[in-house]
C-alpha positions as CSV (number, residue, x, y, z in Angstrom):
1,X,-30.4,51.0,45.7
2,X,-32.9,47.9,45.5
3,X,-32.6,47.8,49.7
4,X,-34.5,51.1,50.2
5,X,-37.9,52.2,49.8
6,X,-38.3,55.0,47.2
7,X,-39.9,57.7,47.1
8,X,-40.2,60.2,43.9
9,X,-41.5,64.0,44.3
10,X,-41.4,67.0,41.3
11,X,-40.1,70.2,42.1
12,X,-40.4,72.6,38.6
13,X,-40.0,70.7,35.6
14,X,-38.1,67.8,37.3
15,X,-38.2,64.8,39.0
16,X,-35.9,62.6,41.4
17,X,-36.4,59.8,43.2
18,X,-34.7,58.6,46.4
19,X,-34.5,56.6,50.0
20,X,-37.8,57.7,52.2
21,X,-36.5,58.7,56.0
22,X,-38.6,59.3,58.5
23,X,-36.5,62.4,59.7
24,X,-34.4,65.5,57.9
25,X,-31.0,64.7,58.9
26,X,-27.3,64.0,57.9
27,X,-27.8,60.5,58.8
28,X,-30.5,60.2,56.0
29,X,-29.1,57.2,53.1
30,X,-29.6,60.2,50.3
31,X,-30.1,63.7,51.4
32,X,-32.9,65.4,50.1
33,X,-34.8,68.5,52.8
34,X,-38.2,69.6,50.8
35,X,-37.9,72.5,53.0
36,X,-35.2,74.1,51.0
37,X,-37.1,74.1,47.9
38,X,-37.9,77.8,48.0
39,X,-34.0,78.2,48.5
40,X,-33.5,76.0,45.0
41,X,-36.0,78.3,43.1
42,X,-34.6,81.3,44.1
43,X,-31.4,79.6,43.3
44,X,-32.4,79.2,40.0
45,X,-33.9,82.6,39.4
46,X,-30.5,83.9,40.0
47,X,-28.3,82.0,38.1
48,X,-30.7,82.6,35.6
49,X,-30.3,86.1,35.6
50,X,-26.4,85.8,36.4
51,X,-26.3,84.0,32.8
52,X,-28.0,86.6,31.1
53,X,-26.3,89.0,32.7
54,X,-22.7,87.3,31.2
55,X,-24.6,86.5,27.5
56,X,-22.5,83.4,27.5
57,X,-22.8,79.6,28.4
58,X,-21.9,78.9,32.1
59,X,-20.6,75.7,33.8
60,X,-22.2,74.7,37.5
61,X,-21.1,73.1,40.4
62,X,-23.1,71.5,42.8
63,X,-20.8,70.9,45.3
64,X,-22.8,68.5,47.7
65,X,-24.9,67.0,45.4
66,X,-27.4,64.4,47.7
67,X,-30.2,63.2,45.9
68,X,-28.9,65.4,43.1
69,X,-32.1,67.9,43.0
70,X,-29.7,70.8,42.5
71,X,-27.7,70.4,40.0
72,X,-30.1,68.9,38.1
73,X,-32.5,71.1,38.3
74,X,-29.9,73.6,37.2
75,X,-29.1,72.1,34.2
76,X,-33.1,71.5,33.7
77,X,-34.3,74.6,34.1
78,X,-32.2,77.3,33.0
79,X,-31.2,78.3,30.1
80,X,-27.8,79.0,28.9
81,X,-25.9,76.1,31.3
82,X,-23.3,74.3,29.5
83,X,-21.8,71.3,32.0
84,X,-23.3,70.5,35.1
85,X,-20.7,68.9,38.1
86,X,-22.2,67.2,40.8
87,X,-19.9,66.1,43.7
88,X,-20.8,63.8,47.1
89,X,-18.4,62.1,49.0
90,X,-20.8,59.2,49.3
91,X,-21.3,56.5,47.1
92,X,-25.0,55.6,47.7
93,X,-25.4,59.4,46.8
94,X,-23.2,59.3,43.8
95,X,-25.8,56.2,42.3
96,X,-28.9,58.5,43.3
97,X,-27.5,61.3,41.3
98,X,-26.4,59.3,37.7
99,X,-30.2,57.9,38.4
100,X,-31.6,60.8,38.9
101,X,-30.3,62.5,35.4
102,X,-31.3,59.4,33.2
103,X,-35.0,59.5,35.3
104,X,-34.5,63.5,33.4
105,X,-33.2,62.6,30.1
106,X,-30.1,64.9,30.7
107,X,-26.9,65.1,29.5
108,X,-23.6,66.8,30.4
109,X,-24.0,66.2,33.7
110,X,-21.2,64.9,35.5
111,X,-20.9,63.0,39.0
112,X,-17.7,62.9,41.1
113,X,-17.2,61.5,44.5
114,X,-14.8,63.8,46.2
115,X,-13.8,65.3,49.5
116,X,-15.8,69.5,48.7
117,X,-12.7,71.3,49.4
118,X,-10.5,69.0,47.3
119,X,-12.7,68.9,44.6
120,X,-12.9,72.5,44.0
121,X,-8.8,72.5,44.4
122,X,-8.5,69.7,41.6
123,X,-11.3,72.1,39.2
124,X,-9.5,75.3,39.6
125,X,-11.4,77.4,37.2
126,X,-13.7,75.4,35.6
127,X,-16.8,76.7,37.5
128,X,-18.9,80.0,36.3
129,X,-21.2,79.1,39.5
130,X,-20.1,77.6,42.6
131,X,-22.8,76.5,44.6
132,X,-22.2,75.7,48.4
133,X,-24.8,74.0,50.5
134,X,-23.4,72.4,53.2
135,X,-25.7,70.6,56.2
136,X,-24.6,73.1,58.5
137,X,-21.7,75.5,58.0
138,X,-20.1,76.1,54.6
139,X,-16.7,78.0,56.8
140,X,-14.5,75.5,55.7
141,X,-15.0,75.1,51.8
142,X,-15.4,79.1,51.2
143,X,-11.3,79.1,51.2
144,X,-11.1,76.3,48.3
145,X,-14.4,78.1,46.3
146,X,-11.8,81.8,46.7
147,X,-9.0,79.3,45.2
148,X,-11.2,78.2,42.3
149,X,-13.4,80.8,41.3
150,X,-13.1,82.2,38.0
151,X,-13.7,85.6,37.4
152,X,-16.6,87.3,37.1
153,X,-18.4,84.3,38.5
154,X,-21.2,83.3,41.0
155,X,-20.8,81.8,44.3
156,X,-23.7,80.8,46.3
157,X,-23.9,80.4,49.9
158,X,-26.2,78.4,52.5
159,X,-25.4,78.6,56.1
160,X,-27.8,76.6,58.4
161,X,-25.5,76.9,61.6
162,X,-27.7,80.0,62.2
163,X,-27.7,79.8,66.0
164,X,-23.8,80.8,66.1
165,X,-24.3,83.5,63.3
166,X,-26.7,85.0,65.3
167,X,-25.1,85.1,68.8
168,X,-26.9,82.4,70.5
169,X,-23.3,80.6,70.6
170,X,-20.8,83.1,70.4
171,X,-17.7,80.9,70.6
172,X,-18.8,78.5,67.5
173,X,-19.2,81.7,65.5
174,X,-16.0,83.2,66.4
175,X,-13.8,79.7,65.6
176,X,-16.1,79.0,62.4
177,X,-16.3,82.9,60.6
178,X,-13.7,85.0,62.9
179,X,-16.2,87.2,64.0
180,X,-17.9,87.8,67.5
181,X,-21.6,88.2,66.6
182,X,-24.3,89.7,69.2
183,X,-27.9,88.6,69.6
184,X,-30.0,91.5,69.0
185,X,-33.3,92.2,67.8
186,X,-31.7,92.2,64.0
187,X,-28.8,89.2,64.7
188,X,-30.0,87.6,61.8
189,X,-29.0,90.6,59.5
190,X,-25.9,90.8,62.0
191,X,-25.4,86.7,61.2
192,X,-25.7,87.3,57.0
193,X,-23.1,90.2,57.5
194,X,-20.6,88.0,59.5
195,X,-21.0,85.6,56.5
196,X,-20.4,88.1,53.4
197,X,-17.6,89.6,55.5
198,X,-15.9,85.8,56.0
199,X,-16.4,85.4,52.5
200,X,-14.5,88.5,51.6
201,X,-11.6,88.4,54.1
202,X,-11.4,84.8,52.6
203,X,-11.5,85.3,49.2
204,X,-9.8,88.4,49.6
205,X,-6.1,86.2,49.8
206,X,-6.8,85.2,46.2
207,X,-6.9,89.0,45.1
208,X,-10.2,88.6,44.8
209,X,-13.6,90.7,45.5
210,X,-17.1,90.6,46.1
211,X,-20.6,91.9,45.3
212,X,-23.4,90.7,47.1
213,X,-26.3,90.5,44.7
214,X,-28.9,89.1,47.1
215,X,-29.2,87.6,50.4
216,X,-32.0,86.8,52.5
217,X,-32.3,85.2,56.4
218,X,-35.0,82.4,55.9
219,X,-36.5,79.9,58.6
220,X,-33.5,77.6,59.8
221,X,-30.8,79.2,57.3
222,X,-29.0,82.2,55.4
223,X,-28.1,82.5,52.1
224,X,-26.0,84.9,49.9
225,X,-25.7,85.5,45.8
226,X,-22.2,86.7,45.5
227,X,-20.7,87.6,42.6
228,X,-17.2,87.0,42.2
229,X,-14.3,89.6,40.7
230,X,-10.8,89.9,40.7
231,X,-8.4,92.6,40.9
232,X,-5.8,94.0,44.0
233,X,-6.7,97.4,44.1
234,X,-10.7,96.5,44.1
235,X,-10.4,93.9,46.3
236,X,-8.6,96.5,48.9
237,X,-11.7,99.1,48.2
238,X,-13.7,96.2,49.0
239,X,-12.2,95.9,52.1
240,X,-12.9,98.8,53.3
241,X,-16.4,97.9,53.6
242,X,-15.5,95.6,56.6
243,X,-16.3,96.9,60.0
244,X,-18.1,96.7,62.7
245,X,-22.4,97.2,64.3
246,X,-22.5,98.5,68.0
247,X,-25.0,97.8,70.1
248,X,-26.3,99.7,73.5
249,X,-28.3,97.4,75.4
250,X,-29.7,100.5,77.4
251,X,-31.1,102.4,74.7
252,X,-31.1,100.5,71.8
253,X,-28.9,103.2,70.3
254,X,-26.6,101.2,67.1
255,X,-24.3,102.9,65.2
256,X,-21.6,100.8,62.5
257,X,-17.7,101.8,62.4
258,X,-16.2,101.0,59.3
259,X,-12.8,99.3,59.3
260,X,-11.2,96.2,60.5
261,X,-8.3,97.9,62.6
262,X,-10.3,100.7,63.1
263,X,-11.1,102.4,66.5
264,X,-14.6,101.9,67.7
265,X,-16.7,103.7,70.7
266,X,-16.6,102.3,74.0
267,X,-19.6,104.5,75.0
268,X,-22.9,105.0,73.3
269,X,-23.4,108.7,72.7
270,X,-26.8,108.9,73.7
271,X,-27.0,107.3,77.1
272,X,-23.4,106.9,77.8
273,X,-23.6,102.9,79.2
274,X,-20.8,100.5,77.2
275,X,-21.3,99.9,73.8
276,X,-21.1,96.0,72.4
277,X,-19.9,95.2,69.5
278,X,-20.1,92.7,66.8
279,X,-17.9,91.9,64.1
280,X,-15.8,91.7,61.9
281,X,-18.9,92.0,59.5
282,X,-20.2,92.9,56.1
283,X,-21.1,96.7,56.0
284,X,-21.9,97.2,52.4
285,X,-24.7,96.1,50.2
286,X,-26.4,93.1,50.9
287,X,-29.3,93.5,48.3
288,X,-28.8,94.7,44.7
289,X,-32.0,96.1,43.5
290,X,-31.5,96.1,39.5
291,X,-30.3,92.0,40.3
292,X,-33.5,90.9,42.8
293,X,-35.6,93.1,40.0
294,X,-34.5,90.7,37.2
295,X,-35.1,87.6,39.7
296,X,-38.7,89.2,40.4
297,X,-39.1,89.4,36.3
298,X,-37.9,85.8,35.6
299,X,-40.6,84.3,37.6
300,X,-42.8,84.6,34.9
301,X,-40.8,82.6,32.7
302,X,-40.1,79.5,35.5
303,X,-42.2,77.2,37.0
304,X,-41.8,77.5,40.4
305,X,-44.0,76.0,43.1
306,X,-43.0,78.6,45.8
307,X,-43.9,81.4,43.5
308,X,-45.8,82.8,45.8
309,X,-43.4,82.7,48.7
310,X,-40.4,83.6,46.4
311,X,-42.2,86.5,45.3
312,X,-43.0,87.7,48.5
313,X,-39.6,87.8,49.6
314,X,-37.9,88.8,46.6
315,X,-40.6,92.5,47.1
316,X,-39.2,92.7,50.6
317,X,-35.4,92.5,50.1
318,X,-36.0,94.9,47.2
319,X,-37.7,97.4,48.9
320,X,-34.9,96.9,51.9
321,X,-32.1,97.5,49.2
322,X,-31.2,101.1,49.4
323,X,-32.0,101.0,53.4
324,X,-28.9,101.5,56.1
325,X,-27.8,98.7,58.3
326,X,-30.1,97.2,61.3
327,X,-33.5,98.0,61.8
328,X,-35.4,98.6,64.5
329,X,-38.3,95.8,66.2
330,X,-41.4,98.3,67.2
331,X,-42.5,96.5,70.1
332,X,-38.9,95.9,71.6
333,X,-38.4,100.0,71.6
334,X,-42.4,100.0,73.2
335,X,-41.6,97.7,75.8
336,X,-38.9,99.7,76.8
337,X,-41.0,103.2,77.0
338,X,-43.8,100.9,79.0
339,X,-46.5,102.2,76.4
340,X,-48.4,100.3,73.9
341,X,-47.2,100.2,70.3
342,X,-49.3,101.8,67.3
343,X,-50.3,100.2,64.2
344,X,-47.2,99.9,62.3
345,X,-48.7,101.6,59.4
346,X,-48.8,104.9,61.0
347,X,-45.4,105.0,62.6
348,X,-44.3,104.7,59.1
349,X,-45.9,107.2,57.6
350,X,-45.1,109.6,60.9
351,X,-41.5,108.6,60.4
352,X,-41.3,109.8,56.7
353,X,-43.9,112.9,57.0
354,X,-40.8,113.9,59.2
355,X,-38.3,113.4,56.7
356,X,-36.7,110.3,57.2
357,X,-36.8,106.7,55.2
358,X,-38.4,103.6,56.5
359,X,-39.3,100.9,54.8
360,X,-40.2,97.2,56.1
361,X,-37.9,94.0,56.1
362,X,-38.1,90.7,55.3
363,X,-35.9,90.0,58.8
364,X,-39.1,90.7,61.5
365,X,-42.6,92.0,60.5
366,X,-42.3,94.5,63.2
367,X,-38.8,95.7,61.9
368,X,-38.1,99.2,60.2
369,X,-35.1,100.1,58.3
370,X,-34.9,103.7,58.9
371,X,-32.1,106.6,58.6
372,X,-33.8,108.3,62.1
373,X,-31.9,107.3,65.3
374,X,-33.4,105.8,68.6
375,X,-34.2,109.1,70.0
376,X,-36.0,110.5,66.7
377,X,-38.2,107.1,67.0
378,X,-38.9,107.1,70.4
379,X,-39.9,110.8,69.9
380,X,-42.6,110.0,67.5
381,X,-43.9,106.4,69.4
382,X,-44.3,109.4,72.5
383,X,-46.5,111.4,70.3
384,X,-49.0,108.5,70.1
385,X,-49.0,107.8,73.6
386,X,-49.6,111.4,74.0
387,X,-52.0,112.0,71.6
């Protein structure tokens, strides 16, 4: 440790110290990325609620510890944890960590130097909250976290690899989640639906199910609150929520098919050119609004130095949480109508004045999630121009 020059920051109540780098990388000594600090403190906002939720003492796993900001901040900051496991496969990492918690004063904190999927294999069960933040996909660990996951736990997701979710690079996304993805106006809703649906076709061999509790699509990477259940006959209803978005390139008609065997259109209904589709994905809930409202309310109890930020988005995806699947970008329909685009504001309130839901997303500012089709919206964007 003596070789490096170190550098300390505070994020919430704790500190860490660690190796200065001149870049954000994998090849950094000790990884540490300040730019996922909004992603810790929402992290701990929900763990914080899953605990009170359960009214019992929960056990944590960081499962690629780095600098050990995580897990330590885990055991830190919210109330309720019991043991804390931190795992890294390096060594340099490992003596950051074991640092880092005496710089804290903590205790039951544990480090462990591990390959991630065989540690989770060797802890079967031992985790109330699995926490999976991999520097780029988290694919091949989700099978080991279905393996060990306890019942009625928390699993929690980071995938940074969000040019294949998103259909930039189709073939990465189809080895890494089993799913063809499309890149459309709303891929990266289309990219955290590939995810939950890998994670329940994964964890789904272990007769286990999934709710997603919260998820949001945030700079370079997606994240998902999942919690964790177990039972055959659920975990086939919950199966059922796999399917599929199609997408018409023409008219910017989507509709979503339900099913992973099932039969899906060739041809949009609308215009009649060929339909593409994306998928096998997520179809069911990807927000929980009475979970993202206790996350809003515990922000007055933590301090967080992204309040601001976290706040902002937690309003969004909980405004977005009783809204169908995809959403439409404004300007993208306009462009296609060659007219200019009204203030967003108005198109909103035309859309609901004729009975239909919209509401905004945290995905685009020009998106709306809306129950109207493409030929109800490009109705009303007509009216304007004719107006």
């Amino acid at each position: 440790m003596d070789e490096y020059k170190i550098k300390q920051i505070e994020e919430g109540l704790t500190k860490i110290e660690f190796p200065e780098f001149d870049k954000v990388s994998s090849d950094a000594p000790v990884f540490y990325n300040p730019h996922m600090e909004l992603n810790r403190d929402l992290s701990i906002l929900a763990i914080q609620v899953f605990q009170k939720q359960e009214e019992r003492e929960i056990d944590i796993c960081d499962l690629f510890g780095g600098s050990g900001i995580r897990g330590i901040r885990y055991k830190n900051e919210i109330e309720g944890v019991g043991n804390v496991y931190i795992n890294d496969i390096s060594e340099l990492a490992n003596e950051y960590e074991q640092h880092n918690i005496d710089l804290n004063n903590l205790e039951d904190i544990e480090v462990y130097q591990h390959d991630a999927s065989m540690f989770l294999r060797m802890k079967r069960g031992e985790f109330d909250v699995i926490d999976i933040d991999p520097f780029g996909t988290p694919s091949p660990f989700l099978d080991s976290a279905g393996y060990c996951a306890r019942r009625n736990s928390l699993l929690c997701v980071t995938a940074t690899d969000t040019s294949a979710l998103c259909g930039t690079y189709k073939e990465p996304c189809i080895r890494k989640y089993n799913a063809k993805p499309y890149k459309s106006e709303y891929c990266h809703e289309t990219g955290i639906r590939i995810l939950a649906g890998f994670v329940a076709l994964t964890l789904a061999k272990y007769g286990k199910y999934i709710e997603v509790k919260m998820s949001h699509s945030t700079e370079h990477y997606m994240r998902l609150y999942i919690n964790v259940k177990k039972g055959p006959t659920k975990t086939d209803e919950c199966l059922k929520n796999i399917g599929y978005i199609s997408h018409c390139k023409n008219c910017l008609h989507r509709q979503t098919t339900k099913g992973l065997a099932s039969a899906v259109e060739e041809k949009c209904p609308i215009c009649g050119e060929k339909l593409i589709h994306a998928g096998p994905l997520w179809l069911g809930p990807i927000q929980n609004k009475e979970f993202i409202e206790q996350m809003i309310n515990e922000v007055n109890y933590k301090k967080i130095n992204t309040e601001k930020q976290a706040l902002k988005l937690l309003n969004s995806c909980l405004i977005e949480s009783e809204a169908p699947a995809t959403f439409f970008d404004v300007h993208n329909i306009c462009k296609t109508l060659k007219i200019s685009a009204p203030k967003l504001d108005l198109i909103f309130d035309r859309i609901r004045n004729k009975g239909f839901s919209a509401v905004k997303t945290h995905y685009n500012p020009l998106g709306i999630k809306t129950n109207a089709n493409i030929n109800e919206i490009k109705n009303i964007l007509l009216e304007f121009d004719n107006e």
